[in-house]
N, CA, C and O atoms as a DFTB+ gen file, in Angstrom:
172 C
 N C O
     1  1      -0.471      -4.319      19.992
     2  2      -0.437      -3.849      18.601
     3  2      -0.873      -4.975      17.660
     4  3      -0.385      -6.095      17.504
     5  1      -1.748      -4.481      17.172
     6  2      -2.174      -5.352      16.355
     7  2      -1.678      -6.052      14.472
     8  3      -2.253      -5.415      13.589
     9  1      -1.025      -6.854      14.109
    10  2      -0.388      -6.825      13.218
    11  2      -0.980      -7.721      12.213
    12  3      -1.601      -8.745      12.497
    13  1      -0.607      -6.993      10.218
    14  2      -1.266      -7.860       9.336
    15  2      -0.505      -7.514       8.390
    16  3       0.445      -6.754       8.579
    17  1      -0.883      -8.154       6.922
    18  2      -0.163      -8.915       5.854
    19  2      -0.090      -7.345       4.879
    20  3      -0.750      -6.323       5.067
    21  1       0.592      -7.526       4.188
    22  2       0.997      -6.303       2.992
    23  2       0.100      -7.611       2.099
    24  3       0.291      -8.823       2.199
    25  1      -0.984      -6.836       1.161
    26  2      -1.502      -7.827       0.733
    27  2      -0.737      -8.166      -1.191
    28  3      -1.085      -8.707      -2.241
    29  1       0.240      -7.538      -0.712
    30  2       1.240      -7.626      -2.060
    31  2       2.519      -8.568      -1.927
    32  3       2.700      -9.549      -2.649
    33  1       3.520      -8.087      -0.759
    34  2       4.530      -8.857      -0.315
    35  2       4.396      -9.493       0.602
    36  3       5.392     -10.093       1.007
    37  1       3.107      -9.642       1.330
    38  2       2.958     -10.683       2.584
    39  2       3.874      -9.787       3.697
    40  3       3.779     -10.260       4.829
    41  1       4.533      -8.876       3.624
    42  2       5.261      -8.266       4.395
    43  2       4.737      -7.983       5.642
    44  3       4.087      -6.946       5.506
    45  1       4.660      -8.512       7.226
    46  2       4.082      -8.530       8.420
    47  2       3.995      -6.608       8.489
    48  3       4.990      -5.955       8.176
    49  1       2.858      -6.010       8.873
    50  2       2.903      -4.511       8.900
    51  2       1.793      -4.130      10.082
    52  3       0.792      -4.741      10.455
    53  1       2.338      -2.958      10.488
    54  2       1.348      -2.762      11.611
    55  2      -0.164      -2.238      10.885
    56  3      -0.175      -1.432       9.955
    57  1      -1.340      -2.805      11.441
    58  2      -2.836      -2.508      11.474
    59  2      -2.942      -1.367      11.007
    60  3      -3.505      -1.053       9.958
    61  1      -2.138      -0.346      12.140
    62  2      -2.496       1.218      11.461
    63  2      -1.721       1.969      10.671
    64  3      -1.777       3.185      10.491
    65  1      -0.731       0.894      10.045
    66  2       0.230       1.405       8.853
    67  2      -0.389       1.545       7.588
    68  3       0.090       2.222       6.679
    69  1      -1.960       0.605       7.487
    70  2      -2.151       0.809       6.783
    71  2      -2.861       1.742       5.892
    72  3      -3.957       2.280       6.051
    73  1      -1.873       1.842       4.755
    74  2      -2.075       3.565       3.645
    75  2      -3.245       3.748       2.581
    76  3      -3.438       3.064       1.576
    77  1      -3.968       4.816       3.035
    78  2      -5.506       4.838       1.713
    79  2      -6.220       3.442       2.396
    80  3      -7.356       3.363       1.929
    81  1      -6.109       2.974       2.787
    82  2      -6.940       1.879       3.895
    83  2      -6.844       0.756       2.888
    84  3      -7.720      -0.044       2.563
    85  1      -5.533       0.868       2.439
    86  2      -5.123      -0.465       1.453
    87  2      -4.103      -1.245       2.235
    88  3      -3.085      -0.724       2.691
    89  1      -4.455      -2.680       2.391
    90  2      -3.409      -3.394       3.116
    91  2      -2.032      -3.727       2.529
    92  3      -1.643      -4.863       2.257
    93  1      -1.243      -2.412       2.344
    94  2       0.327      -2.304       2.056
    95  2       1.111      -1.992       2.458
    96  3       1.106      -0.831       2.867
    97  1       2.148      -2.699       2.592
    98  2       3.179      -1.551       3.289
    99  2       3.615      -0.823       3.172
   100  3       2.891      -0.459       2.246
   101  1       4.477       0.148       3.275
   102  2       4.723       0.909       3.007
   103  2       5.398       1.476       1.394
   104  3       5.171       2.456       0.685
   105  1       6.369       0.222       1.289
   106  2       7.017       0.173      -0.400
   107  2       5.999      -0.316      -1.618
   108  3       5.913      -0.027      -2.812
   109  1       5.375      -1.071      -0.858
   110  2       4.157      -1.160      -2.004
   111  2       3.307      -0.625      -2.164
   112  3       2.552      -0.786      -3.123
   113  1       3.175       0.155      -1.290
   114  2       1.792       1.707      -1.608
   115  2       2.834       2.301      -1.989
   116  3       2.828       1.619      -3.014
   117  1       3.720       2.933      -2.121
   118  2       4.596       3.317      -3.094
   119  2       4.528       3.465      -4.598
   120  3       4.404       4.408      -5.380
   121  1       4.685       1.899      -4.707
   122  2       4.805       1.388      -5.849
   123  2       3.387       1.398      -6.630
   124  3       3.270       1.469      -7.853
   125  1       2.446       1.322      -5.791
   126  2       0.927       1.367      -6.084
   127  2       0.576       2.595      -6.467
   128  3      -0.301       2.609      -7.331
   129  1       1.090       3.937      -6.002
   130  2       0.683       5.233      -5.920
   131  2       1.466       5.667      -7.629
   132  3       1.122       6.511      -8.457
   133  1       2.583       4.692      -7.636
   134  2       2.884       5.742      -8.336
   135  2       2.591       5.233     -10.115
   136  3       2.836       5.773     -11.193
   137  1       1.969       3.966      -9.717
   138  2       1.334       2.867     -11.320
   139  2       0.164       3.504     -11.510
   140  3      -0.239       3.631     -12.666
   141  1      -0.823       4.174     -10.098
   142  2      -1.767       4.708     -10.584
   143  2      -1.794       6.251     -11.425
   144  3      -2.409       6.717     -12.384
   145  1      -0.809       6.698     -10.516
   146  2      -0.579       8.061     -11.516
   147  2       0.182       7.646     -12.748
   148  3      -0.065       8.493     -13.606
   149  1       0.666       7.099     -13.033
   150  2       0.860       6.992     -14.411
   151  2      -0.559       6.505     -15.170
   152  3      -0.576       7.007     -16.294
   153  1      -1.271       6.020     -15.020
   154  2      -2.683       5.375     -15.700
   155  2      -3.688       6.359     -15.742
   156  3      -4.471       6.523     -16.678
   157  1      -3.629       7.180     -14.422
   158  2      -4.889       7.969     -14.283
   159  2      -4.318       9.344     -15.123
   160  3      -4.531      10.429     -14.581
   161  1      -3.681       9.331     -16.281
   162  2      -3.104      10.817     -17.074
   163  2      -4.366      11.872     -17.603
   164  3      -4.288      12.410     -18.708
   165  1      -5.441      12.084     -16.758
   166  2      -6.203      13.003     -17.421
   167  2      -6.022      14.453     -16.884
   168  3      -7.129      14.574     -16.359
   169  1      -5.391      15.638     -16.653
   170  2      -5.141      16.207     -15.767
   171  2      -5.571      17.735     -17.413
   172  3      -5.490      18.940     -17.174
């Protein structure tokens, strides 16, 4: 298994954890998903 960095918290995460093919882990694509929906308000 191949393992790499949350490129936010440095947090060790597995290769194919990573979400939207952004190197995060899991709480910080979270946190990422949800700063963008607040910004992207054109609906």
């Amino acid at each position: 298994m191949a393992e790499t960095e949350c490129a936010v918290c440095t947090k060790e995460i597995d290769v194919l954890d990573k979400f939207n093919g952004e190197m995060l882990c899991e709480d910080c694509y979270e946190n990422y998903r949800n700063e963008e929906s607040e910004v992207t308000d054109d609906e």
